[in-house]
N, C-alpha and C positions, 0 to 999 in steps of 0.2 A: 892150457895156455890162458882159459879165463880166469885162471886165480891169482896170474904172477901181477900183483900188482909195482909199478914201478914210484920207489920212496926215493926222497931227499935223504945224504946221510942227518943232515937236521929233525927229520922227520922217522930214522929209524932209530935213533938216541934217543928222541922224545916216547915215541910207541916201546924202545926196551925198557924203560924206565916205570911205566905203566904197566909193563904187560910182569916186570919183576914185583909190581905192589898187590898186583892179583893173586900171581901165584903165592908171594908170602899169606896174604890174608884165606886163600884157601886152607894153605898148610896151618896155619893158625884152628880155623874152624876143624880139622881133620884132627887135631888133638886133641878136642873138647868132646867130638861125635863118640860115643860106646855104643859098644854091640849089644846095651841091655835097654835101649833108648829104642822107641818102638817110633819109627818115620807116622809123621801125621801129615793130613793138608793139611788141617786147620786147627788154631792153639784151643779151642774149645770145642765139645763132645755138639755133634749137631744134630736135630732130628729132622723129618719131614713134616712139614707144617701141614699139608694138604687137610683139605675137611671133603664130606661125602658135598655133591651137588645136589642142592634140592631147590627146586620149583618154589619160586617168590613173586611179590606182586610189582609188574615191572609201567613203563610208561603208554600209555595209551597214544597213538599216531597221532592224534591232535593234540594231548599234552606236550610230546616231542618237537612237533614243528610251530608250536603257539612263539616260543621265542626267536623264533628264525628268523633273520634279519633280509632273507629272499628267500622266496620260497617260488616250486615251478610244478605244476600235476602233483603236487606232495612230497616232493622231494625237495631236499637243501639244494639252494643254488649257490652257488662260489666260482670267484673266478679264477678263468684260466692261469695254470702255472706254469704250463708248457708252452712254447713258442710253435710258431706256425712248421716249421721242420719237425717237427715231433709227430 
């Protein structure tokens, strides 16, 4: 019963009209497709980029919070974004 939706004949003219440009332009595409044509995702060959993780020299607690614009025990302060109901 949830799928019967109720159309204008205005609005079933206009949807066969579309739904006949799809299925020709499938059938179009279904001509071109051969069976010696191998399905890809993607039109170029892709690899995995990843690199190994290695230990580097990162920012010291007071280099981190020297530009903080508030700062509270060390920590960034910013304000609230949530409202009182949250």
């Amino acid at each position: 019963m949830l799928a019967r939706i109720q159309l204008s004949d205005d609005e079933v003219t206009q949807l066969t009209g579309q739904l006949d440009a799809i299925v020709d332009n499938i059938a179009k595409v279904s001509e071109v497709a051969t069976e010696d044509v191998v399905a890809t995702s993607h039109p170029i060959a892709m690899s995995n980029v990843f690199r190994p993780d290695e230990v580097g020299q990162s920012l010291t607690h007071e280099q981190a919070m020297q530009n903080a614009p508030d700062a509270d025990e060390g920590r960034f302060r910013v304000t609230a974004i949530l409202g009182e109901e949250q």
